[in-house]
C-alpha positions, 0 to 999 in steps of 0.5 A: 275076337279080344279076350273076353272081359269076365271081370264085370262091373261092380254092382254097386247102387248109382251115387247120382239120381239124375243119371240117366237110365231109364227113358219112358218113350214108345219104342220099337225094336229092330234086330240085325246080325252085322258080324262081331256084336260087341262093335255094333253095340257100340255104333248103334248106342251112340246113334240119336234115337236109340233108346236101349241095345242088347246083344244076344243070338237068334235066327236059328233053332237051338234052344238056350243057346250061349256063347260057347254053344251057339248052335245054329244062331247068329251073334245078333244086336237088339235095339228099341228106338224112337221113330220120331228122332231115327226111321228103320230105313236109317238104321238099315242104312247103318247096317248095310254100312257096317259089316265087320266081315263083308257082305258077300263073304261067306262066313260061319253062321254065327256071325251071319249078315241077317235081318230080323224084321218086328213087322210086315212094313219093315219086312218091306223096307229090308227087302226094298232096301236088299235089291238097292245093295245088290243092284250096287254090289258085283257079287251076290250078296249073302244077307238074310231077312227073315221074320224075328223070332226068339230073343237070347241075350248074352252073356252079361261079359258081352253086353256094353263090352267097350264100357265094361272096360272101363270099371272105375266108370262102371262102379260109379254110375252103378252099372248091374247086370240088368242095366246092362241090357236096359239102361240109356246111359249106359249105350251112350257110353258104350258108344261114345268111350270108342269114339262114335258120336262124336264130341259135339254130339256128346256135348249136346246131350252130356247134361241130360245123361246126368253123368258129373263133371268129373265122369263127364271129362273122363268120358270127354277125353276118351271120346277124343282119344277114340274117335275115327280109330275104327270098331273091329272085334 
């Protein structure tokens, strides 16, 4: 794993009111464990119809878990997303697409391939989709489904990792430790600084994030720097 970033980003108050935080739709949540959660935090905030990520641990049972005393919890990335714009089943889609570290390897627990389901009907839909990639994989896969339970989120250095990079950006759309977990723009970013997304993606919605054209250009020519170099940790 890269050296942690400690130094985060400034907490300082937004200069542009029209940046774009906060939005006020009806979510649901969806919980998986995909290897390192720094990449999947990045892959998921550039996908349309995801609303807000956080990375965090769960699955296991040690209380008050952290980075440095895990116990026996999995590095986990929480989303809200809106049914309307993106369904479970592509999200699943994504997940079985996206493991750092393979699907049938076995690895340490904290970086375990897991489902976490909010409810019966995408308790089925994980299920459903587990038979369809093993029917397509010649090793037993190594994935667990299982209900969601408590939800620890990292430490804030973890959180919008790739974006956290990035200070100068960080300060001027006034990036605090609560928006880290809850701010739009800020998963947006985090996505779209690494390349995922896409330009015309980014174009499409660049207005609608409030972000000025000054930030607009910085966030543009990393975007094109980025994009198809890869998310490993």
């Amino acid at each position: 794993m890269l050296k942690l970033i400690r130094k985060y980003c400034t907490m300082k108050p937004p200069t542009n009111a029209a940046l774009l935080h906060d939005v006020d739709i009806p979510t649901k949540k969806a919980t998986f464990g995909m290897g390192c959660f720094w990449s999947n935090d990045s892959l998921f905030g550039a996908t349309l119809g995801v609303v807000r990520t956080r990375v965090g641990y769960s699955g296991g049972t040690t209380k008050n878990p952290g980075y440095r005393n895990i116990g026996d919890h999995t590095e986990v990335i929480e989303l809200d997303f809106d049914p309307k714009t993106v369904s479970y089943e592509e999200l699943l889609d994504m997940f079985w697409a996206n493991h750092e570290y393979g699907l049938t390897t076995k690895l340490k627990r904290q970086y375990q391939s897991m489902i976490l389901y909010h409810d019966d009907e995408q308790k089925e839909a994980a299920e459903a989709s587990y038979k369809q990639m093993q029917v397509r994989s010649n090793e037993p896969l190594r994935t667990e489904i299982a209900p969601a339970g408590i939800f620890y989120p990292a430490e804030d250095y973890h959180q919008k990792y790739r974006l956290q990079g990035h200070k100068d950006l960080c300060d001027s759309i006034g990036l605090d430790s609560t928006k880290l977990q809850t701010s739009h723009l800020a998963a947006r970013l985090n996505g779209y600084l690494v390349g995922v997304g896409g330009k015309t993606q980014f174009e499409q919605e660049v207005v609608s994030l409030g972000l000025s054209e000054k930030q607009a250009e910085y966030v543009r020519r990393e975007l094109e720097r980025n994009e198809g170099g890869g998310l490993a940790c």
